[in-house]
C-alpha positions as CSV (number, residue, x, y, z in Angstrom):
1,X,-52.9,10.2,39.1
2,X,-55.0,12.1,41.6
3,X,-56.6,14.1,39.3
4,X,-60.0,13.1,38.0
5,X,-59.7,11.6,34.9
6,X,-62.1,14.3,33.3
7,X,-59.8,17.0,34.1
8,X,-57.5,18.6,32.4
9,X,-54.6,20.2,33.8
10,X,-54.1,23.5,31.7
11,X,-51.8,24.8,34.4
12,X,-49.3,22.1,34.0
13,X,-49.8,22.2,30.4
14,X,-48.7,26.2,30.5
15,X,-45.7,25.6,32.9
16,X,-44.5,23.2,30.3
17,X,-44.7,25.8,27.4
18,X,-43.0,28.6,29.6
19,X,-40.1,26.0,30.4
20,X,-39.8,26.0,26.6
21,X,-39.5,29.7,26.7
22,X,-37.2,29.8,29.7
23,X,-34.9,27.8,27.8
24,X,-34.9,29.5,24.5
25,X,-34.1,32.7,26.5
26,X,-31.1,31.2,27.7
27,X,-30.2,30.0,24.6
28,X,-30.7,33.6,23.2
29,X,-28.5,34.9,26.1
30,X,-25.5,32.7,25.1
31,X,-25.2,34.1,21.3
32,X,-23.1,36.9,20.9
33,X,-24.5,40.2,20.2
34,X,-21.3,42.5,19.4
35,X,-22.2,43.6,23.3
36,X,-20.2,42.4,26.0
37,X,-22.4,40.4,28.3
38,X,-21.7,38.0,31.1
39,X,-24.1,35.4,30.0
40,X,-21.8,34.5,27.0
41,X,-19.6,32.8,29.9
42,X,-22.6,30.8,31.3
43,X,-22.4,27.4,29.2
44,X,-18.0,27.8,30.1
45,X,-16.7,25.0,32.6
46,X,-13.3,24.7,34.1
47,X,-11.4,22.0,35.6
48,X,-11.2,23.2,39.0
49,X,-10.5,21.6,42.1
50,X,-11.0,18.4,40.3
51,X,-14.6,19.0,39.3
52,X,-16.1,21.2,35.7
53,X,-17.5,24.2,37.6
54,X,-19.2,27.4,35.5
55,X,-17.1,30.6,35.6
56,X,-19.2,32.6,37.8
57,X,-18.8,30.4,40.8
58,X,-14.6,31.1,40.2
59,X,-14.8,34.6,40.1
60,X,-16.6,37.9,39.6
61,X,-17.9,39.0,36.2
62,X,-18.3,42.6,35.7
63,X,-19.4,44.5,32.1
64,X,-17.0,48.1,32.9
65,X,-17.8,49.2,29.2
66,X,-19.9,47.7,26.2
67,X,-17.4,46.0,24.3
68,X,-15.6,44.5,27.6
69,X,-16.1,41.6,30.1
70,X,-13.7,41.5,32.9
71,X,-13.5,38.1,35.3
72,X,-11.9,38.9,38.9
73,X,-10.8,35.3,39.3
74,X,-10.6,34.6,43.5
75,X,-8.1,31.9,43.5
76,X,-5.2,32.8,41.4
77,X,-4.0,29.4,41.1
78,X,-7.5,29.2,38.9
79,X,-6.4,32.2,36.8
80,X,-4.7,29.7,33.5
81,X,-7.2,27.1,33.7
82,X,-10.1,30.0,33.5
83,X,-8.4,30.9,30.8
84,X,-7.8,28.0,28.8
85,X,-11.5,27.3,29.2
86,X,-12.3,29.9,27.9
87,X,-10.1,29.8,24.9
88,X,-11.0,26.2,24.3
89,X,-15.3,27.3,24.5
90,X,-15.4,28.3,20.8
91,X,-17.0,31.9,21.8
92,X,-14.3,33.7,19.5
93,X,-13.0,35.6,22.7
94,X,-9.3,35.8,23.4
95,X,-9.0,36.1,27.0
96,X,-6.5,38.7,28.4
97,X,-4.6,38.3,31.4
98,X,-3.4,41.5,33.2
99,X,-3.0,40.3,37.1
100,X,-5.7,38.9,38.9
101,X,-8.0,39.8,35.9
102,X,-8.9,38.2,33.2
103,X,-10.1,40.9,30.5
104,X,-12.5,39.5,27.3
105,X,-12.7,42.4,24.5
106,X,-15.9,41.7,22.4
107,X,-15.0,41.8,18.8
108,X,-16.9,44.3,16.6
109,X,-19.0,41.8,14.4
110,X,-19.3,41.5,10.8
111,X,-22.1,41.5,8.3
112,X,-22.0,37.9,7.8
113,X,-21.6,36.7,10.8
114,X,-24.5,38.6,12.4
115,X,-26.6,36.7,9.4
116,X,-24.7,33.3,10.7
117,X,-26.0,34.3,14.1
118,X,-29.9,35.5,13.3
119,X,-29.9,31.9,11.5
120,X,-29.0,30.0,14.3
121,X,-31.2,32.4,16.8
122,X,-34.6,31.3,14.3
123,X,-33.2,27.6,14.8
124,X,-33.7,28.1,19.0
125,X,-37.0,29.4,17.9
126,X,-37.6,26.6,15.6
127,X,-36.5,24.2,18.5
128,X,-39.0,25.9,20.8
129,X,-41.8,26.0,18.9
130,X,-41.1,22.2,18.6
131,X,-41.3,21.5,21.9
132,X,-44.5,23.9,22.5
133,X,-46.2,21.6,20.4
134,X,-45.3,18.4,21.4
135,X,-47.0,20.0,24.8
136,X,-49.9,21.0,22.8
137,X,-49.8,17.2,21.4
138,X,-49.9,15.9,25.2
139,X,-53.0,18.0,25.6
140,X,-54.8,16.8,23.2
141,X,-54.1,13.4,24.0
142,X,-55.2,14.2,28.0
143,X,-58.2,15.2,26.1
144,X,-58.4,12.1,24.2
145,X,-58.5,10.0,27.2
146,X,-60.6,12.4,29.1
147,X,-63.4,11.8,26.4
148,X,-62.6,7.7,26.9
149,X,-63.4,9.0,30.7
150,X,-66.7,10.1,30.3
151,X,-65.7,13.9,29.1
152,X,-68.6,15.5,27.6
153,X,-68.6,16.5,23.9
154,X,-68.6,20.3,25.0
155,X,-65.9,20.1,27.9
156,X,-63.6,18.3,25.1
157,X,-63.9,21.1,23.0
158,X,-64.0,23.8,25.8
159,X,-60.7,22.0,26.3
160,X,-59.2,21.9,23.1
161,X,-60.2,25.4,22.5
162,X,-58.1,26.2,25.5
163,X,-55.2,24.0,24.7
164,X,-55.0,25.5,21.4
165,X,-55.5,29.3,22.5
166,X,-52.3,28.2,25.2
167,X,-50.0,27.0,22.0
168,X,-51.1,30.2,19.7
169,X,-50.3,32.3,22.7
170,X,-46.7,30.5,23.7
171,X,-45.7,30.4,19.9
172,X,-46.4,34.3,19.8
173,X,-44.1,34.9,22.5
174,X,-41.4,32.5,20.5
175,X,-42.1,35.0,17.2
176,X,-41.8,38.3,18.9
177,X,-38.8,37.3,21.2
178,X,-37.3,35.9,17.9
179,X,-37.7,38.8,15.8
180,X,-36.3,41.0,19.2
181,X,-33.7,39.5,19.2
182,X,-32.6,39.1,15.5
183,X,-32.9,42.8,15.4
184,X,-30.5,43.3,17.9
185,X,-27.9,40.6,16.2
186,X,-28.2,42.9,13.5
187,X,-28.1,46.4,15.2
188,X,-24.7,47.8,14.3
């Protein structure tokens, strides 16, 4: 390491706990809301040209109307494999094919499923707050060995103030973009 062994590097510490966020956003973006939304087609791969390739690189996604997603696939040779994939995804979505487009109405949901889906959004939560400590764990143990370094009693807990005050801060954000988005599962 280049870094001298008394220092602790917060800034890779925080990068590491907003990854954790990115990815829980993109997890949010793939459950299905009752809205029609072109991220539900993200995690989607179709056997084209002899290699899985996501939906959008196949074809256009456009939202015309909030219960509608409409795919302009390019090569119409691609149009019954895009399809199938999407049949085969396990997203609920019957795919309709009117000419070069494939249409996706969004199904109104019901009570229970939008409780299915606020459970499985607190378990991407869960997952993140998980993974927001274990970063908070690395910290500490920088810390740890910083102290085996020569850290001074103060700086280690100037530290592991900061360390801490990074993990309260990151598993806020988790909360409030949890209870966000629950709400909207369960706006009718």
């Amino acid at each position: 390491m280049s870094q001298d062994a008394t220092e602790i590097d917060l800034d890779a510490l925080q990068r590491r706990m907003d990854g954790a966020m990115t990815a829980l956003r993109a997890e949010f973006a793939s459950l299905r809301t009752g809205r029609a939304s072109a991220s539900i087609l993200e995690p989607i791969q179709v056997d084209a040209y002899g290699q899985m390739t996501p939906i959008n690189q196949l074809g256009t996604i456009n939202v015309p109307e909030p219960r509608m997603v409409v795919i302009n696939v390019w090569d119409k040779g691609m149009i019954s494999k895009v399809e199938r994939a999407i049949r085969d995804s396990g997203i609920g979505i019957n795919p309709v094919v009117d000419g070069p487009l494939i249409r996706l109405p969004i199904p109104e949901l019901n009570e229970e499923r939008r409780r299915e889906l606020t459970k499985v959004a607190a378990q991407y939560a869960e997952q993140a707050k998980v993974a927001i400590r274990n970063v908070r764990r690395d910290g500490m143990d920088q810390i740890k060995k910083a102290k085996a370094a020569g850290l001074s009693e103060d700086d280690q807990k100037m530290y592991a103030d900061e360390v801490q005050e990074l993990t309260d801060k990151s598993i806020a954000v988790v909360d409030r973009a949890l209870d966000s988005k629950q709400a909207e599962i369960m706006q009718v």
